[in-house]
C-alpha positions as CSV (number, residue, x, y, z in Angstrom):
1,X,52.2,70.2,92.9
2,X,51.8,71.7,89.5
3,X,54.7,72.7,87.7
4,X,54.7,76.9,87.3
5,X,56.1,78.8,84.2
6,X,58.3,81.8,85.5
7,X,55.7,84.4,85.0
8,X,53.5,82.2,87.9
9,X,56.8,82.6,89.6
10,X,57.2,85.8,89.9
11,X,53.2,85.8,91.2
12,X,53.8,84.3,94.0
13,X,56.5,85.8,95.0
14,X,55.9,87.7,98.9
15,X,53.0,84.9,99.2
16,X,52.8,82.1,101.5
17,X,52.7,79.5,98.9
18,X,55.1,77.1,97.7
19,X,57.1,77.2,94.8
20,X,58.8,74.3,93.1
21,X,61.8,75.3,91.2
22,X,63.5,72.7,88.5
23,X,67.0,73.6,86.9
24,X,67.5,74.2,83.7
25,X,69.1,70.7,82.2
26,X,71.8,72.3,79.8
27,X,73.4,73.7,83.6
28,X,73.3,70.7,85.3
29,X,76.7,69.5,84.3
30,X,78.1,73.0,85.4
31,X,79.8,73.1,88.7
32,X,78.8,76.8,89.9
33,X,81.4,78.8,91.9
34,X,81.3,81.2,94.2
35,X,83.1,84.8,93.5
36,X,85.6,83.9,96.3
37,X,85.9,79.9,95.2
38,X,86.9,81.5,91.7
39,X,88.9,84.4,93.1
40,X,91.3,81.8,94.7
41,X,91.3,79.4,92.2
42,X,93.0,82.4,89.7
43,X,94.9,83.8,92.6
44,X,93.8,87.1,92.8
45,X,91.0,88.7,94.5
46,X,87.4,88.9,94.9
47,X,87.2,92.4,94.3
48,X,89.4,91.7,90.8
49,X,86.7,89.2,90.0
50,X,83.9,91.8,90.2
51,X,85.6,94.3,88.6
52,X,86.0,91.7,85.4
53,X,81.9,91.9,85.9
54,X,81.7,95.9,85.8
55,X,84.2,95.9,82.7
56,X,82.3,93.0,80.8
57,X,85.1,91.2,80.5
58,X,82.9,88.0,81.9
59,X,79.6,87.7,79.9
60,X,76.3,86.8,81.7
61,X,75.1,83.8,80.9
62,X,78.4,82.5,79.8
63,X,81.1,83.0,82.3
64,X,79.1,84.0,85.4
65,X,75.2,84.4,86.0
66,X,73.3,86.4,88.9
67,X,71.1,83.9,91.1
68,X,70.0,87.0,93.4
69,X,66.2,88.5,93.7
70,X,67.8,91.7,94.9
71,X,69.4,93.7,92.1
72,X,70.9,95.7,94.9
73,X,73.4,93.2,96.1
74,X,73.9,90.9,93.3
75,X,75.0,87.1,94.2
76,X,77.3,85.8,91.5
77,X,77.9,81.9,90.5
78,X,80.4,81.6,88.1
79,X,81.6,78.6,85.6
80,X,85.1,78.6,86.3
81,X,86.1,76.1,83.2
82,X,84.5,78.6,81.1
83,X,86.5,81.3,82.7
84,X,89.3,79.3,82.3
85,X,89.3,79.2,78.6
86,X,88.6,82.4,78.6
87,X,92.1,83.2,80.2
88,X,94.1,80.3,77.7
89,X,92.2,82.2,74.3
């Protein structure tokens, strides 16, 4: 299968055909966390988490990233070591 840029993505998506997706190497050494995983890990709760999101206190790209299609119910990973030092600054 031939390897698509992201604007060939986004063509076939709703279509029957197959897509192979390759991460990004620079985030390969980055253990991804879940809102709740990181919620727990900084004792507090989920909902404290996304309201860091709504007040920009956790830039995209750096501290948490959206891996949804759907804009309407975001799904957040977050890089907890990032977060982290963040929180020791």
């Amino acid at each position: 299968m031939r390897k698509k840029s992201l604007d060939d993505v986004f063509k076939l998506m709703g279509t029957e055909q197959p897509v192979e997706v390759i991460p990004n190497s620079r985030n390969n050494t980055i253990d991804w966390k879940t809102t709740k995983q990181v919620a727990d890990s900084l004792g507090v709760s989920k909902y404290k988490v996304l309201e860091w999101i709504r007040s920009e206190a956790f830039q995209v790209g750096i501290h948490y990233r959206n891996i949804s299609f759907n804009k309407n119910r975001p799904t957040y990973r977050f890089d907890l070591e990032k977060i982290n030092q963040l929180f020791e600054a």
